[in-house]
N, C-alpha and C positions, 0 to 999 in steps of 0.2 A: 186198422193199419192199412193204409195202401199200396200199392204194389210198386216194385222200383223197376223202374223201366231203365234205367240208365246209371251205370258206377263205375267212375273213371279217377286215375290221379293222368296229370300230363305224365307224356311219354320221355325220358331220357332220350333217345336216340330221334324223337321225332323233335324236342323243343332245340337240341343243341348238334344237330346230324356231325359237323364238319365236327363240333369239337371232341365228340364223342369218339369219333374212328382215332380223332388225331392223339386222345388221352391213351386210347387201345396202343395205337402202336407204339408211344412211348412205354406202355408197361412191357410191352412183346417184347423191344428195342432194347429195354433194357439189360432183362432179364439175358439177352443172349448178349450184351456187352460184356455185362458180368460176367458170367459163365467163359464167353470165349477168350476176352481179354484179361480177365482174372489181374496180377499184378502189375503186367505189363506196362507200362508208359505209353500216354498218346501223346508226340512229340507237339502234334497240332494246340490242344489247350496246356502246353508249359508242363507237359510230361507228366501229367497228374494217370496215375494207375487206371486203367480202362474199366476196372471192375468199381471203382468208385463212379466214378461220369456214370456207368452203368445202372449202380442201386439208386444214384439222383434222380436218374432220369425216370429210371422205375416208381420212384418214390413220387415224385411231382407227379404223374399222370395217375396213380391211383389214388392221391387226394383228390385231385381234381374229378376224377368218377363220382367218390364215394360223397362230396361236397356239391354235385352237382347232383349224384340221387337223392339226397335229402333233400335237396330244395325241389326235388319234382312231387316228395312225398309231401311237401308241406301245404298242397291243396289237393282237396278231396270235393268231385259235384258228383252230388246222387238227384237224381229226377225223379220225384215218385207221380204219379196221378194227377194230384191235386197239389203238390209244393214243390218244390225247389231248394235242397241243403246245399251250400256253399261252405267246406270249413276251410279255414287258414290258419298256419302254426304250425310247430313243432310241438315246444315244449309248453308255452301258451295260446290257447287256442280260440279263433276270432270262428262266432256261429252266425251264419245266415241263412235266413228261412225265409222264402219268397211263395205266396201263394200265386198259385198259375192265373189267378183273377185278376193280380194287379200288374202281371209283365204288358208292358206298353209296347217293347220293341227288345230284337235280340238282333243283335250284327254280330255277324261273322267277320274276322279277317285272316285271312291266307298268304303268306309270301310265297312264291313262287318253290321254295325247297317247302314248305311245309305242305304245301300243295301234293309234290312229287312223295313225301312221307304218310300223306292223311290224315294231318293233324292242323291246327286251327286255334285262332285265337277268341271267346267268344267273351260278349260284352251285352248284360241283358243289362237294360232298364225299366226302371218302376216309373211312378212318378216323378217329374223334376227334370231338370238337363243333368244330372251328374249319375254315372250310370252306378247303379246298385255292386255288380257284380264284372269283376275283370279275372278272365281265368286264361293262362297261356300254354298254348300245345297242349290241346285237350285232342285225343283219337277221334274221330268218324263228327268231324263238325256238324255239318251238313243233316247227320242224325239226330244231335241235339237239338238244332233249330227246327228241326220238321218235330221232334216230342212235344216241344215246349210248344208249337204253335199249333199243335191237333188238341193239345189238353187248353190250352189259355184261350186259343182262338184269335192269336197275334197276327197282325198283315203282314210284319218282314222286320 
């Protein structure tokens, strides 16, 4: 069994930074709507009770969290030595194993926030023009591409 050099799922706060703070403060937001404005009327949305706008607001940004972690849990790269797992899925699960012999090329892509987070979009290919493997906001990019090209012996 070889060694795992690398075990990453994408980051929440790094693949979605803006939406992430913005889902936060809607749950913070809410919670002290509710709490402060409890029955009250907001005359602003048609006098509807503060403490409902409140639990809504609460409620939308913690689906949105809890809908947005799963989908960061539903890819998993592990780097061993000699291969490359790739899984995708939740509840059905798609397996890829790439030996480090046949990676051709691996690109990196970085938007300028995911730059400023540390996280990275990477994109190895095998054979062929259609790449093997697309994984988004995965942490320490730059890490992966120096493993996979000290074990495969990839130019970039």
């Amino acid at each position: 069994m070889s060694q795992v050099l690398y075990d990453a799922y994408p980051s929440l706060i790094r693949t979605k930074p803006f939406g992430t703070i913005l889902a936060i403060l809607m749950v913070v937001c809410g919670i002290a709507l509710a709490a402060l404005l409890g029955q009250r009327p907001l005359e602003l949305l048609g006098g509807l009770p503060g403490g409902i706008i409140g639990l809504a607001m609460f409620g939308l940004g913690f689906l949105l969290l809890i809908a947005w972690f799963i989908a960061t849990k539903t890819d998993h790269l592990i780097i061993k030595e000699d291969e490359i797992v790739w899984t995708h899925g939740l509840l059905s699960k798609q397996y890829t194993e790439i030996n480090m012999a046949s990676v051709r090329t691996v690109r990196i892509a970085q938007s300028l926030f995911q730059r400023i987070m540390g996280a990275g979009d990477l994109t190895i290919y095998t054979a062929g023009d259609e790449p093997e493997v697309i994984v988004r906001g995965l942490p320490e990019p730059h890490r992966i591409r120096d493993l996979i090209k000290g074990q495969s012996g990839v130019g970039g």
